[in-house]
VMD Tcl script that draws the C-alpha trace (Angstrom):
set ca {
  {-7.29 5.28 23.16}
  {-6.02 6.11 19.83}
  {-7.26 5.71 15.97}
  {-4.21 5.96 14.03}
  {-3.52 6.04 10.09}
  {-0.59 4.64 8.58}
  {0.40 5.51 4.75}
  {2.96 5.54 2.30}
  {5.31 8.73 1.72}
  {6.55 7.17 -1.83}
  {5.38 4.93 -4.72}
  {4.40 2.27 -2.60}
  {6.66 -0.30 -1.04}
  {7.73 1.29 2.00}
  {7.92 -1.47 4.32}
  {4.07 -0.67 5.56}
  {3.74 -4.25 6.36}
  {6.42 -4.43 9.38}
  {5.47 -1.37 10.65}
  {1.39 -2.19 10.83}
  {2.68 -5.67 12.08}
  {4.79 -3.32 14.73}
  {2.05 -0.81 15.56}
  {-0.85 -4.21 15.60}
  {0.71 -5.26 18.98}
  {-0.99 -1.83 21.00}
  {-4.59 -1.72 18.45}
  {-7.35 -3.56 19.11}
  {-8.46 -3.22 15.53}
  {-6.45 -3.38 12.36}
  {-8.57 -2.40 9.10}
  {-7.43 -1.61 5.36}
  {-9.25 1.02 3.44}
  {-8.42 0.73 0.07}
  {-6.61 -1.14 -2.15}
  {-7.00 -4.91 -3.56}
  {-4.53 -7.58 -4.10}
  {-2.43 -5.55 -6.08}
  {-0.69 -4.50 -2.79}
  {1.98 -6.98 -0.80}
  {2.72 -6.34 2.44}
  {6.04 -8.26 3.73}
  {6.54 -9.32 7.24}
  {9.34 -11.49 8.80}
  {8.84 -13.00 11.76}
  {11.34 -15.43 13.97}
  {13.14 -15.11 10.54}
  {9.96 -16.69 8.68}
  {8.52 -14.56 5.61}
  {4.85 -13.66 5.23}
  {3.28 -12.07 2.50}
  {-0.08 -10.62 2.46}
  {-2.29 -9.37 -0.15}
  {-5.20 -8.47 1.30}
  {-5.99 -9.32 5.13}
  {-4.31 -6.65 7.00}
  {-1.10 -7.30 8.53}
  {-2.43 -7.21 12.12}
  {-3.55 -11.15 11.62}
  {-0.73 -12.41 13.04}
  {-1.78 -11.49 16.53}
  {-3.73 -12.73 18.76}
  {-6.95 -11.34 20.22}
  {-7.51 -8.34 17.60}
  {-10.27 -7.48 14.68}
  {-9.05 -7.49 11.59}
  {-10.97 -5.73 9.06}
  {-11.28 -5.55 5.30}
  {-13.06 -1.97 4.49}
  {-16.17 -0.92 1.97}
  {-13.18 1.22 0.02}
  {-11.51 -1.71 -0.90}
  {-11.70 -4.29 -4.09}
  {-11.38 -7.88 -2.99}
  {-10.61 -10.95 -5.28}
  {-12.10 -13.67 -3.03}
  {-10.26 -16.62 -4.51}
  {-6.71 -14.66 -3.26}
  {-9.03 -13.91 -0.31}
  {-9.89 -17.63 0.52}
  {-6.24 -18.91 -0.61}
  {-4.67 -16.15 2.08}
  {-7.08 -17.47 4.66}
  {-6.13 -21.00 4.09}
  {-2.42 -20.51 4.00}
  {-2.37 -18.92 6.75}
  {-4.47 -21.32 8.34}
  {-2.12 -24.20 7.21}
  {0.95 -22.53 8.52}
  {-0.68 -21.72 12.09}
  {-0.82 -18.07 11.40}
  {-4.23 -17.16 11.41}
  {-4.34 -16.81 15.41}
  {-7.60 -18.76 17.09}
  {-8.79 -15.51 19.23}
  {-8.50 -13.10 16.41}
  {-11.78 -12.47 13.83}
  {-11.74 -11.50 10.26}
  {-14.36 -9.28 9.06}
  {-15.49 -8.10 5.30}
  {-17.18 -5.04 4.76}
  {-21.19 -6.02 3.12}
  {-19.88 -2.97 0.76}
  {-16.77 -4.05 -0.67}
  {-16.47 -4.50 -4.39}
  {-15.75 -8.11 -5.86}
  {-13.45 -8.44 -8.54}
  {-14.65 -10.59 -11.08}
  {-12.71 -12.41 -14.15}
  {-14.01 -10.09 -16.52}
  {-12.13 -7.39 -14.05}
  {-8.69 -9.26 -14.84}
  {-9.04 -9.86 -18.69}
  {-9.85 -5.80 -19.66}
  {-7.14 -5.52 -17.44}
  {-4.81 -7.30 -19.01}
  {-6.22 -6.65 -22.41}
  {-5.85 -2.64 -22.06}
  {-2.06 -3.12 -21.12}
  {-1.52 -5.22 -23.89}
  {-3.82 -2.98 -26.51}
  {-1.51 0.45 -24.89}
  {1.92 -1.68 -25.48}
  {4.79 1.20 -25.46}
  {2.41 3.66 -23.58}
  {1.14 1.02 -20.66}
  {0.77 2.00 -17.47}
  {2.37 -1.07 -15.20}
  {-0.61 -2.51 -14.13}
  {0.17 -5.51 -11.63}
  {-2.78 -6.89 -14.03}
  {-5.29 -7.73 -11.05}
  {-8.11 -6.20 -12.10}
  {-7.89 -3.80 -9.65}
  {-9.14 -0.57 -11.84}
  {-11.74 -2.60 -13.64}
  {-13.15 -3.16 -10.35}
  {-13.39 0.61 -9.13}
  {-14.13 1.72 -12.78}
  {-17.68 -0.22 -12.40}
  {-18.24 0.54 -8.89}
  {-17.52 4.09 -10.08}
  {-20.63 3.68 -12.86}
  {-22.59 1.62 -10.17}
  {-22.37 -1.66 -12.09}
  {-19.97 -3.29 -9.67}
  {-21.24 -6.09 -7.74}
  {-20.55 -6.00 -4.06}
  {-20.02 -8.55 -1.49}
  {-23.51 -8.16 -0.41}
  {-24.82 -8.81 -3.63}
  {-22.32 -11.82 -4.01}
  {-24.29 -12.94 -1.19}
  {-27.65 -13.25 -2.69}
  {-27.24 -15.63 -5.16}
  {-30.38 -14.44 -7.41}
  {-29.08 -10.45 -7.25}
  {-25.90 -11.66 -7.83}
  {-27.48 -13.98 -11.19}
  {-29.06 -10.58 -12.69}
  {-26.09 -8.97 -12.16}
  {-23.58 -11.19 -12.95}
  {-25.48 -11.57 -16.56}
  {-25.88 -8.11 -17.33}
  {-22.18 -7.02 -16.88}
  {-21.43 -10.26 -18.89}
  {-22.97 -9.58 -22.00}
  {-21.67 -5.88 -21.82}
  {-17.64 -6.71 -20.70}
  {-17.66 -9.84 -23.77}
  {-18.76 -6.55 -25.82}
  {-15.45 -5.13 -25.47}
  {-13.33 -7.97 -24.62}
  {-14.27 -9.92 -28.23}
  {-14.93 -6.45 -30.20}
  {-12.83 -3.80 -29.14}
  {-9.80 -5.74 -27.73}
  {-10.22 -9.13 -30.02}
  {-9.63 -11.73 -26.77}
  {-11.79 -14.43 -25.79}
  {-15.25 -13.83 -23.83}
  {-16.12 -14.75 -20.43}
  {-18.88 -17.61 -19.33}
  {-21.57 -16.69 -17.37}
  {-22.10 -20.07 -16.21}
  {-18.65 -20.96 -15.31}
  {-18.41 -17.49 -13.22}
  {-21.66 -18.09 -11.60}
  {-20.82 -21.45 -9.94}
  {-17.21 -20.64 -9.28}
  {-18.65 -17.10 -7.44}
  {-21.42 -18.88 -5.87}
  {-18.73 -21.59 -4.28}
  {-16.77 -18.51 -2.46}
  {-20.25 -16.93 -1.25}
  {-20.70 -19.97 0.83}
  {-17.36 -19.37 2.45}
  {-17.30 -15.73 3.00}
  {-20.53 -15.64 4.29}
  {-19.08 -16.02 8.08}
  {-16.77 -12.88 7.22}
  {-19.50 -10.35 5.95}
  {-20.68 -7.28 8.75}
  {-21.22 -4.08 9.03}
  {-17.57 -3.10 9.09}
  {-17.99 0.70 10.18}
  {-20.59 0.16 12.60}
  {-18.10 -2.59 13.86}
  {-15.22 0.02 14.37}
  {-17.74 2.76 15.60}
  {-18.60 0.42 18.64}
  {-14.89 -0.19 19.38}
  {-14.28 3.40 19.62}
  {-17.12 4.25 21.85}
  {-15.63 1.03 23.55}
  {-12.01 2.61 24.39}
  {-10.43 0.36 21.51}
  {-7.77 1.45 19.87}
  {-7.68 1.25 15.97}
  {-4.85 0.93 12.92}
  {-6.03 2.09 9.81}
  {-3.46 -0.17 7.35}
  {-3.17 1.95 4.03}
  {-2.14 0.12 0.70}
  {0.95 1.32 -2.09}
  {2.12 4.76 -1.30}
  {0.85 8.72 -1.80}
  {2.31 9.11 -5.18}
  {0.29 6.38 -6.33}
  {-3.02 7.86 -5.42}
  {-5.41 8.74 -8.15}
  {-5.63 12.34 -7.74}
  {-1.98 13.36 -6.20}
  {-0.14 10.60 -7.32}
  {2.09 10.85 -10.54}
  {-1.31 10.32 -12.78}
  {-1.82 8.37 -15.22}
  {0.83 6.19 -13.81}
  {-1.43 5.52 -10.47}
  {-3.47 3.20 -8.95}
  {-7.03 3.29 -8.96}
  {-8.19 4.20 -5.59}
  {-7.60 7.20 -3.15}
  {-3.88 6.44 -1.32}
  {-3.74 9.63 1.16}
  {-4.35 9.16 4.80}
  {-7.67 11.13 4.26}
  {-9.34 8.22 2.09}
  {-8.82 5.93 5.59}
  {-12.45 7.97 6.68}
  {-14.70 7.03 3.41}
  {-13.07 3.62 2.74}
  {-13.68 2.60 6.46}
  {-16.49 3.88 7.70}
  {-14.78 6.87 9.97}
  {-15.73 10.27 10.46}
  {-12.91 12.61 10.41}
  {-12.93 14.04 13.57}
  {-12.16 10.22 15.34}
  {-8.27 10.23 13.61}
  {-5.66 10.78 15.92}
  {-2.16 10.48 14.24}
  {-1.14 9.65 10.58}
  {1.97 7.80 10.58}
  {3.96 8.05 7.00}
  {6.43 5.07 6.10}
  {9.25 6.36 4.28}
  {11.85 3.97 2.83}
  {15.21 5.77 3.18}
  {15.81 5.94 -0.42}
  {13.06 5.70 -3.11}
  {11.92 3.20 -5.35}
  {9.28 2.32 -7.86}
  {7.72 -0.07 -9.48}
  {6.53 -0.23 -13.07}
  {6.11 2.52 -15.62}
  {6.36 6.48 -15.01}
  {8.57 9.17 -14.33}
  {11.18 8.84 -11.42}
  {13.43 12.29 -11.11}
  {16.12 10.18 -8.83}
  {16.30 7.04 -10.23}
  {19.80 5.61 -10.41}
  {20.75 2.80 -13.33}
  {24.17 2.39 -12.43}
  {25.97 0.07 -10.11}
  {25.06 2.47 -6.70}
  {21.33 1.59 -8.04}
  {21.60 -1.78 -8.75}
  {23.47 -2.33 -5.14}
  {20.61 -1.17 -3.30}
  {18.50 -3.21 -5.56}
  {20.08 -6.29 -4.52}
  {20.78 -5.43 -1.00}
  {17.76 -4.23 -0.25}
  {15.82 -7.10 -2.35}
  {13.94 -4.76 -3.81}
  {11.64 -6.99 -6.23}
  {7.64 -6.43 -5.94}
  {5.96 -8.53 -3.21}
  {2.86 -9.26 -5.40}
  {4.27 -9.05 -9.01}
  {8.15 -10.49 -8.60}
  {9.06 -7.37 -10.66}
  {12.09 -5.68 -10.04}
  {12.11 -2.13 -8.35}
  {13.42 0.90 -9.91}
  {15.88 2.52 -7.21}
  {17.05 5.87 -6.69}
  {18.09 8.22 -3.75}
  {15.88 9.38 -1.11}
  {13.32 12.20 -2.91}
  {12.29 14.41 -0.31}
  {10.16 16.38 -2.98}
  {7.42 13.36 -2.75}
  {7.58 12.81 0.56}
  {7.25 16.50 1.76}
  {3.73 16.42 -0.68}
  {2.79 13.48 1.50}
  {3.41 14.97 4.55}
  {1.02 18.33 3.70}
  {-1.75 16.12 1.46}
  {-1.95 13.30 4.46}
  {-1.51 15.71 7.49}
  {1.31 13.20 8.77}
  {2.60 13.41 11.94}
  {5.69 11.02 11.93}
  {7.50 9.22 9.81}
  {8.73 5.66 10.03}
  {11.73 5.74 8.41}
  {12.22 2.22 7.09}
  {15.42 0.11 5.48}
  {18.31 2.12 6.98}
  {20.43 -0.56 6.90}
  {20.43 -0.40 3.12}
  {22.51 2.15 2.75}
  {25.33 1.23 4.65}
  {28.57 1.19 2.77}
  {27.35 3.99 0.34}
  {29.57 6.96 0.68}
  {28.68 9.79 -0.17}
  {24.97 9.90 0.34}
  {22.26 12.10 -1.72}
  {18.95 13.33 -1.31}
  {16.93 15.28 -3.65}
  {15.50 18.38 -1.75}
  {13.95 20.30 -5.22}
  {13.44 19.85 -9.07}
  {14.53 21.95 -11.63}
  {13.47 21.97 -15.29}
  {14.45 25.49 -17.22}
  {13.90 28.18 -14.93}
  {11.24 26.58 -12.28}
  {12.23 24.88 -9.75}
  {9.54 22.82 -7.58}
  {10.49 21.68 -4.05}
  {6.98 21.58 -1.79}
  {5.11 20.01 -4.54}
  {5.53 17.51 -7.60}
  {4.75 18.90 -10.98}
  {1.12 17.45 -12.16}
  {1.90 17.38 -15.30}
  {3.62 14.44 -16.46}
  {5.48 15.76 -19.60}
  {6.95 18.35 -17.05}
  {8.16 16.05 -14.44}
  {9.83 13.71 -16.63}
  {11.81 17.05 -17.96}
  {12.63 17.39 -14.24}
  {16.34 16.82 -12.83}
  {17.20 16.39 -9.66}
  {18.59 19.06 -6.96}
  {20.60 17.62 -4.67}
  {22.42 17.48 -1.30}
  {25.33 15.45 -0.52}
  {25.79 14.12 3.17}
  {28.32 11.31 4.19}
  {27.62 8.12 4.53}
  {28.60 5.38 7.48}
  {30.14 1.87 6.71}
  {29.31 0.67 10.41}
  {26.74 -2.21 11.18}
  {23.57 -0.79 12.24}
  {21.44 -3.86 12.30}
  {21.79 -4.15 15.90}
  {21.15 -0.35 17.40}
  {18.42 -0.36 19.83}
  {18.63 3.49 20.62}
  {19.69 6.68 18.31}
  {22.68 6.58 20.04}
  {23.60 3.03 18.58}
  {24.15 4.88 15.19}
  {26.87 5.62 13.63}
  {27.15 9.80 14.06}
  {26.62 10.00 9.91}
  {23.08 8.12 10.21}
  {22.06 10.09 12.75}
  {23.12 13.15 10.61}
  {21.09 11.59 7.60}
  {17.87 10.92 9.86}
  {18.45 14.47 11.46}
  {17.96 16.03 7.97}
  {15.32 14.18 6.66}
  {13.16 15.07 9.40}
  {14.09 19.10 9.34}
  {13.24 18.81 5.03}
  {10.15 16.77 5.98}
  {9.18 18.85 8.90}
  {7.75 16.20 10.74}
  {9.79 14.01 13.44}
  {10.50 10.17 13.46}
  {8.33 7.98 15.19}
  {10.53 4.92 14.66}
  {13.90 3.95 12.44}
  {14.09 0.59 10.72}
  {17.23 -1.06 10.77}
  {16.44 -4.23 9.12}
  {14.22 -6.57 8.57}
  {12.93 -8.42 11.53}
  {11.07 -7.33 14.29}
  {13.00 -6.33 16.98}
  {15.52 -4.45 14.45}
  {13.45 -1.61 14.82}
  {14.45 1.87 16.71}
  {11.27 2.59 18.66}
  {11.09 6.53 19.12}
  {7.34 8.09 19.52}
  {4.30 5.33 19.47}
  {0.98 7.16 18.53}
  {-0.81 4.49 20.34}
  {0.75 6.11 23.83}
  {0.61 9.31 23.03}
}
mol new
graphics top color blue
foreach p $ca { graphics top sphere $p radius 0.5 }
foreach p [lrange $ca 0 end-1] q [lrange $ca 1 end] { graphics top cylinder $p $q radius 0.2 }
display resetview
């Protein structure tokens, strides 16, 4: 029996969804924490692509609980479209059950259009919102005005509250930012119609999980984006709007502390980001735009292209002491073949500091950062196929070798492409 955590090391976009979808096959329960539909998790399967937003990546097998948390925000048309398309495509497997927190936020269309507004209103200065709504949401279950999915529920505490956040968000949509209002009566009915069909999805999530612990189960806690995006250690303002580190897996689930087992950090072996913000190793040249287009690095949810840059061991070492990881899946290898020499960043400098255990808080400061590097050759072999460490070419081993002494933690696994079974299985948390 094991609860494990699994988070990302870097701005999001790790490759979190093929390793929960790895990891699902040995728990019993997969559950997200945090997050809304802002995240997209990418799994490919008998060479068929699946993309999910919100339901945790564990749906595609058989016989588990898949669980959407109390810490998350939840958009229940992308909800009820996931369901459905999965459903169409014979994903959604007939022995596995989907359950919704009673005490996860709703995201409401007044969420999306302040959302959208504020980027707009900020123009240079924006922060690279995917434009979901997603920090609407948690800024009004912050000042406990957010309406939950128990209150969805109830159609006559939904109506009271549904008009009173109305009048207030038309406030600022018509006066402050100048766009169009919202309908209360439109939202109502629309709301009202997904009640109906998430009703058969709403429980007690955490008392859920509790009982499969005290059952022997074991459980995957699926995190969303990546460390540096988390609203207090990420690089802030240019975050998201909910707690990323392993440690927010507890609150946004239900969990007491002392149940977690293993944290398991997904590290892409070279760093990207999407949207605005500083980004100390980003490349612009052609060695950046090859492992853009090699690695099809475009954003799962928006379409947007990713910023790429070499490996930044600087973020992912903060990861590794703010989430208490205990291995690293190192994902997307098989990018960097052909790329000779290789380069990771192992401190910043700016003036006379120099930072390499922690990233600068302050934004002005870190976008004065450059990069210190450390050159290591590269490999032009195939790797797709390795099965075992020794498959590798004697430079990737090198590589892996080096990230794990700068990270200080070892590798539970090594990506080496895409699919399933391209996958270098070292140390699973779920046997010990």
């Amino acid at each position: 029996m094991a609860q494990v955590i699994i988070v990302g090391t870097q701005w999001g976009d790790e490759g979190k969804g093929k390793i929960v979808d790895l990891y699902a096959r040995d728990a019993d329960v997969i559950a997200r924490f945090q997050g809304g539909n802002n995240a997209g998790h990418t799994l490919v399967v008998e060479g068929r692509q699946t993309i999910l937003h919100l339901i945790p990546s564990g749906i595609l097998h058989n016989n588990k609980i898949c669980v959407l948390g109390n810490g998350m925000v939840i958009d229940p048309e992308v909800l009820l479209q996931e369901i459905d398309e999965l459903s169409e495509k014979n994903l959604f497997p007939p022995d596995t059950k989907l359950y919704i927190s009673q005490n996860a936020h709703i995201i409401m269309p007044y969420h999306r259009s302040l959302d959208k507004a504020r980027e707009t209103r900020k123009g240079a200065t924006k922060i690279g919102t995917t434009g979901r709504g997603i920090g609407p949401a948690y800024e009004d279950k912050i000042v406990r005005t957010g309406i939950r999915l128990c209150d969805l529920l109830d159609s006559e505490t939904f109506g009271e509250m549904l008009r009173s956040n109305v009048e207030e968000k038309n406030f600022y949509l018509t006066q402050f930012y100048e766009e169009k209002p919202v309908e209360y009566d439109a939202i109502f009915d629309e709301y009202c119609g997904y009640a109906d069909r998430l009703r058969q999805y709403a429980a007690n999530t955490s008392l859920i999980i509790d009982q499969e612990i005290k059952k022997g189960s074991d459980i995957l806690f699926e995190g969303a984006q990546g460390c540096h995006l988390d609203i207090d250690y990420g690089t802030y303002p240019f975050v998201t709007s909910s707690n990323t580190a392993a440690g927010s897996a507890c609150c946004g689930s239900g969990v007491g502390p002392t149940r977690i087992d293993a944290v398991v950090g997904i590290c892409k072996a070279y760093t990207t980001r999407v949207g605005e913000g500083p980004f100390v190793t980003e490349l612009t040249g052609t060695i950046g735009e090859k492992i853009q287009t090699v690695g099809c690095e475009f954003g799962a949810t928006t379409g947007r292209k990713r910023r790429c840059g070499w490996l930044d061991m600087v973020l992912v070492r903060q990861s590794v002491r703010v989430s208490g990881i205990t291995g690293i899946a190192l994902t997307k290898l098989d990018v960097l073949t052909g790329i000779n020499p290789l380069r990771i960043c192992v401190a910043y400098k700016t003036g006379s500091e120099q930072f390499s255990e922690s990233v600068p808080p302050n934004t002005k400061v870190l976008g004065q950062c450059s990069p210190v590097y450390e050159e290591m050759a590269g490999w032009s072999e195939d790797i797709t196929g390795a099965k075992t460490m020794d498959d590798l070419p004697v430079n990737a081993r090198r590589y892996i070798e080096r990230l794990e002494e700068l990270a200080g933690v070892k590798m539970s696994l090594v990506s080496v492409g895409p699919g399933r079974d391209e996958t270098i299985m070292l140390r699973n948390p779920f046997h010990g």
